[in-house]
C-alpha positions in Angstrom: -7.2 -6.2 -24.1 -9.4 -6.9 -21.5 -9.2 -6.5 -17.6 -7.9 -10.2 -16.9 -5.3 -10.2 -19.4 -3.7 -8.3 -18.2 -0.7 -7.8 -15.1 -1.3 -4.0 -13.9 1.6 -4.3 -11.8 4.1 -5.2 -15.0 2.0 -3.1 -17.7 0.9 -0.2 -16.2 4.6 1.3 -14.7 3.6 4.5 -17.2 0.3 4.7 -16.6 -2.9 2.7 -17.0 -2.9 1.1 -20.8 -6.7 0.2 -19.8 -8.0 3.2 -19.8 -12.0 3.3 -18.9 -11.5 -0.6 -18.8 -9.4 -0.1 -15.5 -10.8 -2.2 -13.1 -8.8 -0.4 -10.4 -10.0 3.4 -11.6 -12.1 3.6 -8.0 -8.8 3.4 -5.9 -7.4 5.9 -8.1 -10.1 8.1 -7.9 -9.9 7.2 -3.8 -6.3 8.1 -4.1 -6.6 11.3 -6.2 -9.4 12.7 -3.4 -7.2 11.9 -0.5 -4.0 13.5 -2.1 -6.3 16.8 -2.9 -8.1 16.7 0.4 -5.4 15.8 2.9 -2.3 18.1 4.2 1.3 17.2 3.8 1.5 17.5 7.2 -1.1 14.9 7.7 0.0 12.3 5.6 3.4 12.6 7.4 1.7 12.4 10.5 -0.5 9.1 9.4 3.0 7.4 8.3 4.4 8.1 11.6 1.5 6.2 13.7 2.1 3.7 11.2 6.0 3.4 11.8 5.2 3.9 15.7 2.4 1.2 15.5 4.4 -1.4 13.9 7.3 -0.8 16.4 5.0 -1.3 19.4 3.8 -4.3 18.0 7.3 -5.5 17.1 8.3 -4.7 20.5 5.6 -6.5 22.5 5.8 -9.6 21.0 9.0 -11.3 22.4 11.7 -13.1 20.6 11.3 -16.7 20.1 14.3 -19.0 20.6 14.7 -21.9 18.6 16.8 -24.8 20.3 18.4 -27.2 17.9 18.5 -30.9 18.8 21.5 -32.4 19.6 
């Protein structure tokens, strides 16, 4: 089975079936460093600018109206 036959979203749920064929193994790798380097605290931290970022920008851009014709 090769790289573009496959859907890593449907087939992987369990795991990688790819193996060393994985074209995604460097995010995984990325993942695995930041989950070993980086506090619990931090991440929580990180998701709250997130959630406070998004709400700013949700905030700031005002409502638009839309006007049915008649």
């Amino acid at each position: 089975m090769t790289p573009s036959e496959i859907n890593c979203v449907e087939a992987c749920v369990n795991g990688c079936v790819l193996g060393e064929n994985c074209p995604n193994q460097g995010y995984r790798e990325q993942a695995a460093k930041f989950i070993q380097e980086t506090s619990l605290d931090d991440m929580l931290a990180i998701a709250e600018e997130s959630i406070r970022k998004r709400l700013l920008e949700r905030m700031s851009t005002p409502p638009q109206w839309i006007i049915p014709d008649e």
